[in-house]
C-alpha positions in Angstrom: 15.8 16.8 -13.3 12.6 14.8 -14.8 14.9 12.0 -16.1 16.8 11.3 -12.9 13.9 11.1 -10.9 12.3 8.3 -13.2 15.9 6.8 -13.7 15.8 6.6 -9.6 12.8 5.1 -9.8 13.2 2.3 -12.3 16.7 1.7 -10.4 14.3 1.3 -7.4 11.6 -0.7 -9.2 14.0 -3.2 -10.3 16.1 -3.8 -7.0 12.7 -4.4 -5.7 12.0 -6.8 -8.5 15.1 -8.9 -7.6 14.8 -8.9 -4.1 14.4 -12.2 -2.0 10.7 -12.4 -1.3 11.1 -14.6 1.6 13.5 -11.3 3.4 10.3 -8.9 2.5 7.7 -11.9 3.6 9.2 -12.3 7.1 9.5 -8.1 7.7 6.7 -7.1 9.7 5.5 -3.8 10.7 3.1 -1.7 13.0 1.4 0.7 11.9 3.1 3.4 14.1 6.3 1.9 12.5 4.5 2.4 9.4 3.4 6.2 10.3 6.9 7.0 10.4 7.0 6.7 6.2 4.9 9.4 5.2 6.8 12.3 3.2 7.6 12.8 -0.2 11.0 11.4 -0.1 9.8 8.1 2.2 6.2 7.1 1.5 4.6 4.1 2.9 0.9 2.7 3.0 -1.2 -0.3 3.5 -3.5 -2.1 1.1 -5.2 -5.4 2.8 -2.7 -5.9 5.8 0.7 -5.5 3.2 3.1 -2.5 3.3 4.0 -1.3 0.4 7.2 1.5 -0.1 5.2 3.8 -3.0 7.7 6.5 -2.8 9.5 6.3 -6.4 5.4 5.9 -7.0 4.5 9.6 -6.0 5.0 11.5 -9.3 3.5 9.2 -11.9 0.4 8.2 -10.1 -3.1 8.8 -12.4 -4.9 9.9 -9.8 -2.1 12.2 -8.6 0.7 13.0 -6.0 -1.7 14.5 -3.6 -4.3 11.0 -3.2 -0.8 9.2 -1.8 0.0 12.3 0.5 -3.1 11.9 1.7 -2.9 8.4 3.1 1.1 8.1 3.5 1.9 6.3 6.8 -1.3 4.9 7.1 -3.9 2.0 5.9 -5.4 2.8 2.5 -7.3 0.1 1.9 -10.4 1.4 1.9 -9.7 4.5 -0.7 -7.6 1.8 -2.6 -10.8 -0.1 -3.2 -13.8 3.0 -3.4 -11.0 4.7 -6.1 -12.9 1.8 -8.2 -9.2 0.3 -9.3 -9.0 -2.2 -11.6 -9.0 -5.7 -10.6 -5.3 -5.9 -11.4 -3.9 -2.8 -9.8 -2.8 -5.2 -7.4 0.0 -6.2 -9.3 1.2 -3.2 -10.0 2.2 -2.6 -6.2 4.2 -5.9 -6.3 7.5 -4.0 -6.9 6.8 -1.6 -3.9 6.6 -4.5 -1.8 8.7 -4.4 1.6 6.4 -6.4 4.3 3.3 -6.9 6.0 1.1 -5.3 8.7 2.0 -6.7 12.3 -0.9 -9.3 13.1 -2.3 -7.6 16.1 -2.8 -4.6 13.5 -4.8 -6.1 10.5 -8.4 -5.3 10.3 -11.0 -8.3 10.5 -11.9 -8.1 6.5 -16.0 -9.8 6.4 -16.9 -10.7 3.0 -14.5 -10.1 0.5 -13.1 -7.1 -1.2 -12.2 -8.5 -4.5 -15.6 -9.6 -5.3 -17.7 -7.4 -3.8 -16.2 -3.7 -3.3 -19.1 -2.1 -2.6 -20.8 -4.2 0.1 -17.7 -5.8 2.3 -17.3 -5.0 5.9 -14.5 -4.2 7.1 -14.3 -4.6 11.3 -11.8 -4.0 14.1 -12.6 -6.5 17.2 -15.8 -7.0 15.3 -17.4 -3.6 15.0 -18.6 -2.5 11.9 -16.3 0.3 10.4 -17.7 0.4 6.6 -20.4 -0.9 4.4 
């Protein structure tokens, strides 16, 4: 049963790999759109305004099945960046890759997360949601 899953998954991984990225650039969603992804068999998040498909994800990630769970459906960007990930987890989500967050959506990101985790700002309309 192990084996199948993780064969799934690189089947998915790799369809990912070798889809058009200008198809998965021009797919937008909101995040109610969004909040429809957010089981075990259909998992979706956010990380700075992209959404990202990190269903075949669930079962192999460090920090556990249950720290997805927690945020499917919705914006993780903020426990993507106080988990204290490195640098280039980024990349990692590549392959999971299936658009972006609508525009009217995105929070207002002050200050910059990649080089200063702990002190950016994020805002929505320009109040102050974290420090």
């Amino acid at each position: 049963m192990q084996d199948s899953r993780l064969e799934s998954a690189v089947s998915t991984v790799l369809q990912r790999l070798f889809k058009p990225r200008q198809k998965i650039a021009e797919a937008t969603y909101t995040l109610s759109e969004v909040a429809d992804h957010c089981n075990r068999n259909d998992c979706w998040i956010v990380i700075e305004d992209y959404v990202y498909d990190v269903t075949p994800f669930l079962d192999s990630h460090p920090g556990g099945f249950d720290v997805l769970m927690e945020h499917a459906g919705r914006d993780a960007t903020v426990a993507f960046y106080g988990a204290g990930h490195h640098p280039n987890t980024g990349d990692l989500l590549k392959p999971f890759l299936v658009g972006s967050l609508a525009q009217h959506e995105r929070l207002n990101l002050i200050g910059t997360v990649s080089s200063n985790r702990n002190r950016s700002l994020w805002s929505t309309d320009g109040v102050t949601v974290a420090e």
